[in-house]
PyMOL Python script that loads the backbone (N, CA, C, O; Angstrom):
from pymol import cmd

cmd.read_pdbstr("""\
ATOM      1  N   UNK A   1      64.796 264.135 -31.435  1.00  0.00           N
ATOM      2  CA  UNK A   1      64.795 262.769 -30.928  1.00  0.00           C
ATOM      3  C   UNK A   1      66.248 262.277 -30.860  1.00  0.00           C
ATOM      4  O   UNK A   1      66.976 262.496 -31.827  1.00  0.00           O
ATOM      5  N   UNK A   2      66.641 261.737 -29.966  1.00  0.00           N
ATOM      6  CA  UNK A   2      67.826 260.907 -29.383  1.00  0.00           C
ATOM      7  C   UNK A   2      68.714 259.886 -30.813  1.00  0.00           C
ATOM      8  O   UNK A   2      68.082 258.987 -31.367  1.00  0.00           O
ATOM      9  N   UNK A   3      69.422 260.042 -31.014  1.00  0.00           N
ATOM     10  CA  UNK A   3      69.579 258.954 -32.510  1.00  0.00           C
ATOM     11  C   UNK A   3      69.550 257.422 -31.931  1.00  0.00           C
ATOM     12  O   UNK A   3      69.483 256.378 -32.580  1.00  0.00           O
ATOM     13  N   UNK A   4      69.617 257.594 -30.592  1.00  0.00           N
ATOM     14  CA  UNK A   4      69.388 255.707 -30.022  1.00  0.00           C
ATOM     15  C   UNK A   4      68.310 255.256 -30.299  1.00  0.00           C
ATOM     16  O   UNK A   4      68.206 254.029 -30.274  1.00  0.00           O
ATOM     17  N   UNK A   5      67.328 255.936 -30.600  1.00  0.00           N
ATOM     18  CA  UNK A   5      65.816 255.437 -30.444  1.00  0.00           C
ATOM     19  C   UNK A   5      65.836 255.071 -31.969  1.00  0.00           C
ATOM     20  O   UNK A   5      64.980 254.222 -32.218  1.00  0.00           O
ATOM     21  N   UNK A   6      66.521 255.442 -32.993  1.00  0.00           N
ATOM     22  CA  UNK A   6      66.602 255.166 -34.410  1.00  0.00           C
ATOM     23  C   UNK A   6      67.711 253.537 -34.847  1.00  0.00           C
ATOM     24  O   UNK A   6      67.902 252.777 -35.796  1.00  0.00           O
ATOM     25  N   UNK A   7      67.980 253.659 -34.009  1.00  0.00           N
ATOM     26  CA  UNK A   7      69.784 252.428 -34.120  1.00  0.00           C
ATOM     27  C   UNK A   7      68.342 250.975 -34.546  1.00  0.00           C
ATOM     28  O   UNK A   7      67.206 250.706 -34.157  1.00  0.00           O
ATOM     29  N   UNK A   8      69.194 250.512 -35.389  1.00  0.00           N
ATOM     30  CA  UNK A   8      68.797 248.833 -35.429  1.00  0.00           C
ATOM     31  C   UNK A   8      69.019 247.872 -34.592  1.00  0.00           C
ATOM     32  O   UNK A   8      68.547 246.773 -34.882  1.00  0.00           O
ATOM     33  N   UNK A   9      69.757 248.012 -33.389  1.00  0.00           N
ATOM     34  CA  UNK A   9      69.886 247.223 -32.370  1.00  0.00           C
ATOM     35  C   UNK A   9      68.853 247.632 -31.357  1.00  0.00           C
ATOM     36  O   UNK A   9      68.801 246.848 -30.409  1.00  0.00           O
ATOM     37  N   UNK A  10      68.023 248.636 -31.297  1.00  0.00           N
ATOM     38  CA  UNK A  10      67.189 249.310 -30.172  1.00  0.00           C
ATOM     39  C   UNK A  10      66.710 247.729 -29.816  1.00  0.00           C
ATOM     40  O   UNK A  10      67.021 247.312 -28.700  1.00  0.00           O
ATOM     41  N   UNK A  11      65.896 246.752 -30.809  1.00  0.00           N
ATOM     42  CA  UNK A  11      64.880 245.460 -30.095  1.00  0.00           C
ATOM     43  C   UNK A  11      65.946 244.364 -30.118  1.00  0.00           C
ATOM     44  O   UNK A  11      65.530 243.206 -30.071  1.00  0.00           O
ATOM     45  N   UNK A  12      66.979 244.525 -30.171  1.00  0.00           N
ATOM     46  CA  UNK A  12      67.933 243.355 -30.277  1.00  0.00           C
ATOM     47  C   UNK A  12      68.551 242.473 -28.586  1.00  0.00           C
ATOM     48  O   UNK A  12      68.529 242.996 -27.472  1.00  0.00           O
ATOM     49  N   UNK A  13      68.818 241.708 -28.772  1.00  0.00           N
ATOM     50  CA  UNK A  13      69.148 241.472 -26.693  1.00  0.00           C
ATOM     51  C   UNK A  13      70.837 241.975 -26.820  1.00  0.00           C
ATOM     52  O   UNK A  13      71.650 241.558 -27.644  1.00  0.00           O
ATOM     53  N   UNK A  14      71.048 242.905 -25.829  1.00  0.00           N
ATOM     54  CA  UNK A  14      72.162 243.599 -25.710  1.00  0.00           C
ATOM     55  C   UNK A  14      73.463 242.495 -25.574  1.00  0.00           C
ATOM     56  O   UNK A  14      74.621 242.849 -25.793  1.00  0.00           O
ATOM     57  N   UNK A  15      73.104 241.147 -25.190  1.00  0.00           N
ATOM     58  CA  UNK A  15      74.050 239.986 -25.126  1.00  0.00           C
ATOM     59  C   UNK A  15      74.324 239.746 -26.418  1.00  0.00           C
ATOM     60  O   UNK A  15      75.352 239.079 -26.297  1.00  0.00           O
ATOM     61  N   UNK A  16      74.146 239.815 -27.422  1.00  0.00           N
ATOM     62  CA  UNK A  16      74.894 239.684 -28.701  1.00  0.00           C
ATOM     63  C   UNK A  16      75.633 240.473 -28.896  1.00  0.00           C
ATOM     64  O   UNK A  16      76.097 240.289 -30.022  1.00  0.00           O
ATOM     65  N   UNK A  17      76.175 241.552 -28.297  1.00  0.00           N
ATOM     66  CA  UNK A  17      77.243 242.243 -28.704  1.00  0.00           C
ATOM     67  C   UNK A  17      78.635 242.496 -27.303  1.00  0.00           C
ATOM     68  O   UNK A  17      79.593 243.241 -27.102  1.00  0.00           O
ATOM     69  N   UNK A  18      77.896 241.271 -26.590  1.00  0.00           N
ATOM     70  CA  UNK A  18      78.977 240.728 -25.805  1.00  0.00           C
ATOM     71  C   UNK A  18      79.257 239.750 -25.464  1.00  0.00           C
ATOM     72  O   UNK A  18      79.125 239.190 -24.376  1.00  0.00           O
ATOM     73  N   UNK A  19      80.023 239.211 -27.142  1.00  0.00           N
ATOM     74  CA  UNK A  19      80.627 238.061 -26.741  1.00  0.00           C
ATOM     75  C   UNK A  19      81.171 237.314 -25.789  1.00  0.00           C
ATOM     76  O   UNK A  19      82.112 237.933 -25.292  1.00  0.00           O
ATOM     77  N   UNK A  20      81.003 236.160 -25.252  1.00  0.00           N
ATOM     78  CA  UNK A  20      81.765 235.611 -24.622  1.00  0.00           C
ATOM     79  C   UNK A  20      83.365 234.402 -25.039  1.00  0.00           C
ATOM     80  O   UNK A  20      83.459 233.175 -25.021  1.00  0.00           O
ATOM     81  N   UNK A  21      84.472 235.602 -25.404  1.00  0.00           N
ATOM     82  CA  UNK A  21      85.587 234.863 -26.418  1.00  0.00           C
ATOM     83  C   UNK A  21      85.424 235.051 -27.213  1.00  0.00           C
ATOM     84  O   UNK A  21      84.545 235.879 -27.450  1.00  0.00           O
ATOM     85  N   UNK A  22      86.271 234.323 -28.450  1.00  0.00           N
ATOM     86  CA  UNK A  22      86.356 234.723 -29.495  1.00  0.00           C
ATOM     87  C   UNK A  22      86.601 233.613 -30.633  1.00  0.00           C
ATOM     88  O   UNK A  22      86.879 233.863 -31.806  1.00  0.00           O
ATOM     89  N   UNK A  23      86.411 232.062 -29.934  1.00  0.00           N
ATOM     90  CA  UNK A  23      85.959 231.088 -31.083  1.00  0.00           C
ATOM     91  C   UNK A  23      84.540 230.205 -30.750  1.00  0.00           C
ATOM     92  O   UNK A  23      83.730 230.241 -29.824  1.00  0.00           O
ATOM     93  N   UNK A  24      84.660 229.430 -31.935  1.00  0.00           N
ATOM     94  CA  UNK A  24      83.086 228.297 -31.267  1.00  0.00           C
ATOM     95  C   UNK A  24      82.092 229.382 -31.552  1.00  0.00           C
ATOM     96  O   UNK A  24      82.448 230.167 -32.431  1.00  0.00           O
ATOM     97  N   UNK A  25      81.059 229.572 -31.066  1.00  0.00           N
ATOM     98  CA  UNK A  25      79.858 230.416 -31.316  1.00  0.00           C
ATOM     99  C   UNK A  25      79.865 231.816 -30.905  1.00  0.00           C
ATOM    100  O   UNK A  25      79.114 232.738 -31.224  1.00  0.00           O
ATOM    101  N   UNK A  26      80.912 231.775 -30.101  1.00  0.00           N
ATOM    102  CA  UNK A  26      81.089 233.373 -30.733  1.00  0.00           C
ATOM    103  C   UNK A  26      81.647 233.923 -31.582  1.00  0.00           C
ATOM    104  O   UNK A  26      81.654 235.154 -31.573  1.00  0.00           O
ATOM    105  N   UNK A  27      82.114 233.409 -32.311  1.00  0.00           N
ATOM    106  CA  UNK A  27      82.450 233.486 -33.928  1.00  0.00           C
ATOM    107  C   UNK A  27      80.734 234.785 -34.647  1.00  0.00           C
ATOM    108  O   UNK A  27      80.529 235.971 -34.904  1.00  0.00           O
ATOM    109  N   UNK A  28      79.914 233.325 -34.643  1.00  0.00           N
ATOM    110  CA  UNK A  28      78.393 233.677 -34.939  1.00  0.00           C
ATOM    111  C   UNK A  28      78.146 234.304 -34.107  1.00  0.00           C
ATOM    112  O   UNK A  28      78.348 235.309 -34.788  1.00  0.00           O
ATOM    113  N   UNK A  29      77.835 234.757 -33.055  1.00  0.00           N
ATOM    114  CA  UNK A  29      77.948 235.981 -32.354  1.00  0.00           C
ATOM    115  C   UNK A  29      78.242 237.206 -33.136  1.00  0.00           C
ATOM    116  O   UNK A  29      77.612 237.850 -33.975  1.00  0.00           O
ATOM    117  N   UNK A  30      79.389 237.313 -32.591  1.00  0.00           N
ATOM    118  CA  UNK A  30      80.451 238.246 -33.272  1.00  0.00           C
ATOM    119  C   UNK A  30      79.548 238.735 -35.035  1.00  0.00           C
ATOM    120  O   UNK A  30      78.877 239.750 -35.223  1.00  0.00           O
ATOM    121  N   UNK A  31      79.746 238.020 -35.699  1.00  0.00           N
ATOM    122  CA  UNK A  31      79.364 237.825 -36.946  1.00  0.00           C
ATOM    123  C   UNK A  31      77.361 238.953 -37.303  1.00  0.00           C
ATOM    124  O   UNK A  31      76.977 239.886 -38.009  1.00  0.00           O
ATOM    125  N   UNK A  32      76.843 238.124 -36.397  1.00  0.00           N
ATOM    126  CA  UNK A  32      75.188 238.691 -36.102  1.00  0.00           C
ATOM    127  C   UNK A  32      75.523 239.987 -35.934  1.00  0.00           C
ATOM    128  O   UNK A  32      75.533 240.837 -36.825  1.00  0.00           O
ATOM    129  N   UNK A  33      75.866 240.184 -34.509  1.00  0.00           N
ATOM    130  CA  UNK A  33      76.299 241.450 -34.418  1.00  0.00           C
ATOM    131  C   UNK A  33      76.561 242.906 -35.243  1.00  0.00           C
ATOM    132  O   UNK A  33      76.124 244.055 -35.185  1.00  0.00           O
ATOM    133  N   UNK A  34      77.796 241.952 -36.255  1.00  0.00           N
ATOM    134  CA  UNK A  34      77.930 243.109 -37.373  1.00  0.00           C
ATOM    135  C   UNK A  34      77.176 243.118 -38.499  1.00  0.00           C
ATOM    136  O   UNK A  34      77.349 244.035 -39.303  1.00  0.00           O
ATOM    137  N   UNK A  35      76.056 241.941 -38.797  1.00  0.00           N
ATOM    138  CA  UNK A  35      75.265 242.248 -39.257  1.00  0.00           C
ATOM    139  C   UNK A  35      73.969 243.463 -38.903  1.00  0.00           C
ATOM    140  O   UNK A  35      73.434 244.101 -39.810  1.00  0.00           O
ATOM    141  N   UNK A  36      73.687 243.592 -37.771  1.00  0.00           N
ATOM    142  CA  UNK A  36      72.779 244.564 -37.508  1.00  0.00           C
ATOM    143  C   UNK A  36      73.579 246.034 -37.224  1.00  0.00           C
ATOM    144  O   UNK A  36      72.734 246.928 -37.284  1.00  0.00           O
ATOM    145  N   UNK A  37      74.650 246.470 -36.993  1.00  0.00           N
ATOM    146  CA  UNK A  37      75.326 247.133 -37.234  1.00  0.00           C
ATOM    147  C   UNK A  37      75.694 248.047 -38.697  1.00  0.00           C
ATOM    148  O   UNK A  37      75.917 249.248 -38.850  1.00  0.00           O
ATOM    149  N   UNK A  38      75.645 246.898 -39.675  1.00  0.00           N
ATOM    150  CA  UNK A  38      75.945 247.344 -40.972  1.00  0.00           C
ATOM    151  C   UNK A  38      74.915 247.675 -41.184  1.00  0.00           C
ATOM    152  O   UNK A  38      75.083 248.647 -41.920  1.00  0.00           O
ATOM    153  N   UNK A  39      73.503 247.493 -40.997  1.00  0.00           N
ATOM    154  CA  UNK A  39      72.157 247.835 -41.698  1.00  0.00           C
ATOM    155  C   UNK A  39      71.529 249.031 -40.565  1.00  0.00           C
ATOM    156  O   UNK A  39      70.389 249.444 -40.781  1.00  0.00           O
ATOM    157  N   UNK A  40      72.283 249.557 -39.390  1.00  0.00           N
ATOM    158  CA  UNK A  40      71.736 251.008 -39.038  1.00  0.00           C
ATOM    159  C   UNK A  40      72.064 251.806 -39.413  1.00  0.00           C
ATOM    160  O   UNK A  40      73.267 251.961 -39.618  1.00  0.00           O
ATOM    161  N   UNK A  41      70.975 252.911 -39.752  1.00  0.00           N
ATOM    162  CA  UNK A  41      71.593 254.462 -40.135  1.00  0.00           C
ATOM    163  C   UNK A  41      72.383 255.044 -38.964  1.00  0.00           C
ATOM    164  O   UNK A  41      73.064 256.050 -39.164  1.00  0.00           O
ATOM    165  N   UNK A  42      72.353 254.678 -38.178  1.00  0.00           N
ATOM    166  CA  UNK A  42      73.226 256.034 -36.747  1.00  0.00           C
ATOM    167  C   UNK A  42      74.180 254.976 -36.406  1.00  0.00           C
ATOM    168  O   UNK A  42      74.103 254.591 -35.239  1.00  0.00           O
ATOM    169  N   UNK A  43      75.015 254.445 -37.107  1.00  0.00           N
ATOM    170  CA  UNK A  43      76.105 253.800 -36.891  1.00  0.00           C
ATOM    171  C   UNK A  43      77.409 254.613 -36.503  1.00  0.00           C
ATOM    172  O   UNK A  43      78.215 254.351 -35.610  1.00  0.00           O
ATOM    173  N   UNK A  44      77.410 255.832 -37.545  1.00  0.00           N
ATOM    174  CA  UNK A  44      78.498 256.930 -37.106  1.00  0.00           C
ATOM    175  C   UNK A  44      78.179 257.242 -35.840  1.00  0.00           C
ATOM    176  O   UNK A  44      79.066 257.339 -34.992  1.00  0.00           O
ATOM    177  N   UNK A  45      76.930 257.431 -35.557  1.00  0.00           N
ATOM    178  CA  UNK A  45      76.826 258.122 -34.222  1.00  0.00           C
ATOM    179  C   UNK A  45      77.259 257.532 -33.183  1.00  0.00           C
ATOM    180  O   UNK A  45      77.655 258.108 -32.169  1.00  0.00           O
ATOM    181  N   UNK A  46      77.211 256.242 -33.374  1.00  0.00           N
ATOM    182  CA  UNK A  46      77.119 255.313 -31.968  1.00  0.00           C
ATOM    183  C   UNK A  46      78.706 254.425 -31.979  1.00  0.00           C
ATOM    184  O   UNK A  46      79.114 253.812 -30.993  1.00  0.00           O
ATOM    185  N   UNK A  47      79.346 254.503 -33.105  1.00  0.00           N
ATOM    186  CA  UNK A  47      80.598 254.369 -32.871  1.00  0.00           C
ATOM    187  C   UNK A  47      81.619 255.533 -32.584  1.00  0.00           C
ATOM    188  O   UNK A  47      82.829 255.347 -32.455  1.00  0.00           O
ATOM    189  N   UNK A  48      80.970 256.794 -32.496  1.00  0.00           N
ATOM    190  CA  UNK A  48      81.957 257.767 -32.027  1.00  0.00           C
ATOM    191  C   UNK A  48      82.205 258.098 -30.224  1.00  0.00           C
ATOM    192  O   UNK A  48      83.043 258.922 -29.857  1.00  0.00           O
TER     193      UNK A  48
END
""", "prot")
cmd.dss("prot")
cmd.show_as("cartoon", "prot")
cmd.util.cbc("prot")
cmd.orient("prot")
């Protein structure tokens, strides 16, 4: 199986991890983001 189909972002809306800027609410953006990031197992995978 594909390790994408395992990632914690698979049900997430792909617009949270494209911010628009970088103050005001995309701060929290930004922030969410690396919360679901830190809690997938195939994180190595998908940042290489």
């Amino acid at each position: 199986m594909d390790w994408r189909h395992r990632s914690a972002c698979l049900d997430e809306d792909p617009e949270l991890f494209f911010p628009i800027g970088n103050t005001g609410p995309a701060i929290m953006q930004i922030e969410e983001a690396k919360v679901v990031c830190r809690r997938c197992d195939v994180r190595e995978q998908c940042l290489q």
